[in-house]
DSSP file (Angstrom, degrees, kcal/mol; ACC not computed):
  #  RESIDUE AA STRUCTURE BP1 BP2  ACC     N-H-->O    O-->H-N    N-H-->O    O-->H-N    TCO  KAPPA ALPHA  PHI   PSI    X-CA   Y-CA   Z-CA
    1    1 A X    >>        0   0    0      0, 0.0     3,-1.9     0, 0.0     4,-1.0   0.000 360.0 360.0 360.0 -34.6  177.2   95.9  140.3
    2    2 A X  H >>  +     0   0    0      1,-0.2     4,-0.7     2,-0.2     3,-0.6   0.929 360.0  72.4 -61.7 -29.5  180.9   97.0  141.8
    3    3 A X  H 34 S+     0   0    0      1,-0.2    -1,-0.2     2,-0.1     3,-0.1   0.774  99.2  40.2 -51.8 -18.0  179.0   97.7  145.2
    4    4 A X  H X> S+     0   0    0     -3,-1.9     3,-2.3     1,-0.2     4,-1.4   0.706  89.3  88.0-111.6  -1.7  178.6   94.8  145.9
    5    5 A X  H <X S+     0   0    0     -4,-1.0     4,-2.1    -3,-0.6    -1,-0.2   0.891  90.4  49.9 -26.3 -62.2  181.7   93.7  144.9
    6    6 A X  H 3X S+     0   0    0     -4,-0.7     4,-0.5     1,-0.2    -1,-0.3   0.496 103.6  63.0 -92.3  35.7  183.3   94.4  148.5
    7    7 A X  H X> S+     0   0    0     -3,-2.3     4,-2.5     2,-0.2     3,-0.7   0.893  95.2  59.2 -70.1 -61.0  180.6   92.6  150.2
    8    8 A X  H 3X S+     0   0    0     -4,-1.4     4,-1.2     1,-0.3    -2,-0.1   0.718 111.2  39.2 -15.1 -64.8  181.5   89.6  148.6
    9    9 A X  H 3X S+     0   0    0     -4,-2.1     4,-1.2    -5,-0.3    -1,-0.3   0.799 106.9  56.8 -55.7 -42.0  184.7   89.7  150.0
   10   10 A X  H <X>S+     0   0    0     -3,-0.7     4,-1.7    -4,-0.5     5,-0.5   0.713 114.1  48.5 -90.2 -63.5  184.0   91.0  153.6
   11   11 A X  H  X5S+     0   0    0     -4,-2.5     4,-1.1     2,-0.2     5,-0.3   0.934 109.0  52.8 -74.5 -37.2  181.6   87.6  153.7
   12   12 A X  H  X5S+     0   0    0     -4,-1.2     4,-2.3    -5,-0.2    -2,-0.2   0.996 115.1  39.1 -54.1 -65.6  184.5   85.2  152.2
   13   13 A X  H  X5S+     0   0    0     -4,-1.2     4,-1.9     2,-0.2     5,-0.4   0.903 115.5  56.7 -53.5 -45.1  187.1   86.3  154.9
   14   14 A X  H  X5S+     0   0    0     -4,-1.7     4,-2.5     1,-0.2     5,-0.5   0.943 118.6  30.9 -65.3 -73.2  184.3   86.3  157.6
   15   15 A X  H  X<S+     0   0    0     -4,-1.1     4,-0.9    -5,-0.5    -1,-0.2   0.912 114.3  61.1 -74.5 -17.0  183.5   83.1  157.0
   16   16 A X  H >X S+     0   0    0     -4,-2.3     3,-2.4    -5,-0.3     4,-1.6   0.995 115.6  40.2 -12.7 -93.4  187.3   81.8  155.9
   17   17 A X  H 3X S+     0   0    0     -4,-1.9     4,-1.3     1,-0.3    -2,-0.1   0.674 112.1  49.5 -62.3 -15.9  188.3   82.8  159.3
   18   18 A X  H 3< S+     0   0    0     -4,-2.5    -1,-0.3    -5,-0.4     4,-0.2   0.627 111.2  54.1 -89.6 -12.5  185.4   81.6  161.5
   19   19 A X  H <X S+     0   0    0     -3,-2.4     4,-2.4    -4,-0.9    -2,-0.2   0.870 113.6  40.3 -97.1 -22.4  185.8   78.3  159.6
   20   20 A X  H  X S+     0   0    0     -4,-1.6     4,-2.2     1,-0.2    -2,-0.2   0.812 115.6  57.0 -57.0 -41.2  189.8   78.1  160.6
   21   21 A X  H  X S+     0   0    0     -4,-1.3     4,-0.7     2,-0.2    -1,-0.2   0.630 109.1  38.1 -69.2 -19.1  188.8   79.2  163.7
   22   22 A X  H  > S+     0   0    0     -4,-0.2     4,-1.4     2,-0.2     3,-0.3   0.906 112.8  56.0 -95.8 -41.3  186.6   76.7  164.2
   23   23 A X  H >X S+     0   0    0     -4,-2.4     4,-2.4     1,-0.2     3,-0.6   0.839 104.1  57.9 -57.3 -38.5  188.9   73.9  162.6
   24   24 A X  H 3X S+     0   0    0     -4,-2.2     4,-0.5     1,-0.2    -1,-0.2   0.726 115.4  40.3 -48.8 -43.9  191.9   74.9  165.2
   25   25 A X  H 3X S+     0   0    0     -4,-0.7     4,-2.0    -3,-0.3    -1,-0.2   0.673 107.4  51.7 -77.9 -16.1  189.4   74.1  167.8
   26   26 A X  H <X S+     0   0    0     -4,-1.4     4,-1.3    -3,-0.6     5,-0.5   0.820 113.7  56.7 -86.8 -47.4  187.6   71.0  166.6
   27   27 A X  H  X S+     0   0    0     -4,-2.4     4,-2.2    -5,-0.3     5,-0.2   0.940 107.5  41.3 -39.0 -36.0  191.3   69.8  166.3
   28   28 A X  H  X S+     0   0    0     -4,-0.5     4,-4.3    -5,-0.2    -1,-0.2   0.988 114.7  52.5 -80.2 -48.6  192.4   70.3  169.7
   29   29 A X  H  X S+     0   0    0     -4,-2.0     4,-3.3     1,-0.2     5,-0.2   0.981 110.6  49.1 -19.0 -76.9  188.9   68.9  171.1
   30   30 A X  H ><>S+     0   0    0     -4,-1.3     3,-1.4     2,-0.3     5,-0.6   0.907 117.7  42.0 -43.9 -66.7  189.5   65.7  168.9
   31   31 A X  H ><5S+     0   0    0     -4,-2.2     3,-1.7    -5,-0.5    -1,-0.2   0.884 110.3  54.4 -70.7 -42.7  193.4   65.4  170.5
   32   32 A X  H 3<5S+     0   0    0     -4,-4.3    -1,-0.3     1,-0.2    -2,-0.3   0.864 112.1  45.4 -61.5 -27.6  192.3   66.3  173.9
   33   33 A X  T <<5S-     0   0    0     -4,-3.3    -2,-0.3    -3,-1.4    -1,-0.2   0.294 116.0-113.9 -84.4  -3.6  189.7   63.1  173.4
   34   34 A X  T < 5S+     0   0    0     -3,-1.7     2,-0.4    -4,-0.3    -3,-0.2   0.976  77.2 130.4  75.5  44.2  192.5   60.8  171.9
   35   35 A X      < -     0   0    0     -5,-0.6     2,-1.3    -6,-0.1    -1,-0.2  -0.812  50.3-150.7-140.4  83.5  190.7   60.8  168.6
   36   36 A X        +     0   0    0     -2,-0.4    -9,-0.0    -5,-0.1    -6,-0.0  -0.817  50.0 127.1 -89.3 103.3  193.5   61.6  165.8
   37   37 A X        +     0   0    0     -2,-1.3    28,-0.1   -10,-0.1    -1,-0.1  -0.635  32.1 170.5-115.7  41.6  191.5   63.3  163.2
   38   38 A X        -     0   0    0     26,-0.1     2,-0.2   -11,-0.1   -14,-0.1  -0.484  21.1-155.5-115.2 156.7  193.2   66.4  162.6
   39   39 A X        -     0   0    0      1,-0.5   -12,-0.1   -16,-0.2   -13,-0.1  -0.994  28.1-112.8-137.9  93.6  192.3   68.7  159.7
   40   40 A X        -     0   0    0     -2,-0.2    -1,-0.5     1,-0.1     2,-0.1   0.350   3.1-136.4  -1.7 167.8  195.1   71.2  158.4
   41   41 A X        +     0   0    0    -17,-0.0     2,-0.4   -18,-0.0    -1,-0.1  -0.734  61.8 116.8-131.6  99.7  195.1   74.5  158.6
   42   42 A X  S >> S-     0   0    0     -2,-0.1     4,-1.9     1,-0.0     3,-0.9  -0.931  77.3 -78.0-148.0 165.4  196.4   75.4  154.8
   43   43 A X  H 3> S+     0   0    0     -2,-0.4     4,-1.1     2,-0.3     5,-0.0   0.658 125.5  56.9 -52.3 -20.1  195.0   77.2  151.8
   44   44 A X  H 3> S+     0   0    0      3,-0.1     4,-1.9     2,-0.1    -1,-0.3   0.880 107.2  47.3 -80.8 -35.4  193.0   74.6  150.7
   45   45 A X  H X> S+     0   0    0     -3,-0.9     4,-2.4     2,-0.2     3,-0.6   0.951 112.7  51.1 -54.5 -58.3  191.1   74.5  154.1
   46   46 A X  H >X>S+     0   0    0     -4,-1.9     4,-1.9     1,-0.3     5,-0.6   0.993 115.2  46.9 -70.7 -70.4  190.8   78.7  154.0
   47   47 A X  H 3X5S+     0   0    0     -4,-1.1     4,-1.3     1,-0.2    -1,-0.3   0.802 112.3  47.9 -28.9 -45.7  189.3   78.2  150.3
   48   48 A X  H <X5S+     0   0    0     -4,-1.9     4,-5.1    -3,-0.6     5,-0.4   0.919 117.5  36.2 -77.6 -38.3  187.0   75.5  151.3
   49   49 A X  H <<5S+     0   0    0     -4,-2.4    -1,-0.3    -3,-0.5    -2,-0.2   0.597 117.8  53.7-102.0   5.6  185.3   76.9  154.4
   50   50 A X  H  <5S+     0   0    0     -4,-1.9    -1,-0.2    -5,-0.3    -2,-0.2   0.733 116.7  45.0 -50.0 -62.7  185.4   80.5  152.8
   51   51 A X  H  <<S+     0   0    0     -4,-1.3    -2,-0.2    -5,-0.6    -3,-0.1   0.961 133.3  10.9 -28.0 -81.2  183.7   78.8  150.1
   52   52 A X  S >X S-     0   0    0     -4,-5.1     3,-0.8     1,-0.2     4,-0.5   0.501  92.6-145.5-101.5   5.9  181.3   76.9  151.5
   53   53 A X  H 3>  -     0   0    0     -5,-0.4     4,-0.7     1,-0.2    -1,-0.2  -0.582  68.5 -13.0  78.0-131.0  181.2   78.1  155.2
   54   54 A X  H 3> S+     0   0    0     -2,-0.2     4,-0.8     1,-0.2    -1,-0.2   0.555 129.4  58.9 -97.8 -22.4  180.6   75.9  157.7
   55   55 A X  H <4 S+     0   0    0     -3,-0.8    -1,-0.2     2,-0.2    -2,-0.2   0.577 103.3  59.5 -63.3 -23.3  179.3   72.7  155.9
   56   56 A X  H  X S+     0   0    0     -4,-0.5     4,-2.4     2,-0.2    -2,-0.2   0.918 103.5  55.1 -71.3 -44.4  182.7   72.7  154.0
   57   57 A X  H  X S+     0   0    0     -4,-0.7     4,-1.8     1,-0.3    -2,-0.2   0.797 109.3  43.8 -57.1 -48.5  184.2   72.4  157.4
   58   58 A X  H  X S+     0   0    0     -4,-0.8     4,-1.8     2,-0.2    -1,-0.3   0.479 109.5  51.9 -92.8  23.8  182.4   69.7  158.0
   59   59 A X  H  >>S+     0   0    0      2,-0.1     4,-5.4     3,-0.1     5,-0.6   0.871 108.7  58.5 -81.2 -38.1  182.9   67.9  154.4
   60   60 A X  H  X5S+     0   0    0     -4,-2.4     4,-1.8     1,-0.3    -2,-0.2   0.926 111.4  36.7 -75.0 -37.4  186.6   68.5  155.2
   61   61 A X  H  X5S+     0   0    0     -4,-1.8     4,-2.7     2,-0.2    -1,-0.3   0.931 112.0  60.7 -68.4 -41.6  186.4   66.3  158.7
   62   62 A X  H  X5S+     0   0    0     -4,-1.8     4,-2.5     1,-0.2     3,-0.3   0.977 107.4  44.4 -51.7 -42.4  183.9   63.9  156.9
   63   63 A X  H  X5S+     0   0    0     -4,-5.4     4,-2.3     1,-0.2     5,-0.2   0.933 114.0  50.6 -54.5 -36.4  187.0   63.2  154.4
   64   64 A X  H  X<S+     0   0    0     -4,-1.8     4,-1.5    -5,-0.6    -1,-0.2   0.976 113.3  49.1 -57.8 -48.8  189.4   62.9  157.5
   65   65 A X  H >X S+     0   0    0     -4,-2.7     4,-1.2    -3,-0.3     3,-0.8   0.924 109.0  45.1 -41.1 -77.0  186.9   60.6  158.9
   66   66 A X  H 3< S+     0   0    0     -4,-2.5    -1,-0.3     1,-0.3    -2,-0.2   0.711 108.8  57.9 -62.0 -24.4  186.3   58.2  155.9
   67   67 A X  H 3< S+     0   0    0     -4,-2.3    -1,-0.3    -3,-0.2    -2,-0.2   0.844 104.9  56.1 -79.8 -20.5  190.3   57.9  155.3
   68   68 A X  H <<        0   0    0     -4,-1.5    -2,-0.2    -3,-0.8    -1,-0.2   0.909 360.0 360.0 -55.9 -44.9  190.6   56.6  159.1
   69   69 A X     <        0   0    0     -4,-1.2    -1,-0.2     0, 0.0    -2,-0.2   0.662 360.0 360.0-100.4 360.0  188.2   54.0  158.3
């Protein structure tokens, strides 16, 4: 059971950073378009889209979304 222990990890940071990475860019899109929508980049954002990956990413823009309207 400890083997797979750093796997676990290795897939949390992988997707953690691809999901920051992705929020740092959907932000700048969104600003270059005039849109202000912006999504942190803070520890609850690295939790969420470690967490949940790339759907998390987009829960966290749906929320942005829905406090605009």
């Amino acid at each position: 059971m400890s083997e797979g222990r750093p796997g676990i990890i290795v897939n949390f940071l992988v997707r953690a950073l691809i999901g920051m990475a992705l929020i740092f860019f959907v932000n700048e899109f969104l600003s270059s378009r005039g849109i202000n929508a912006a999504v942190g980049l803070n520890a609850v954002t690295f939790l969420t889209s470690g967490t949940l990956g790339i759907p998390g990413v987009a829960l966290l823009y749906g929320i942005v979304f829905y406090r605009i309207l």
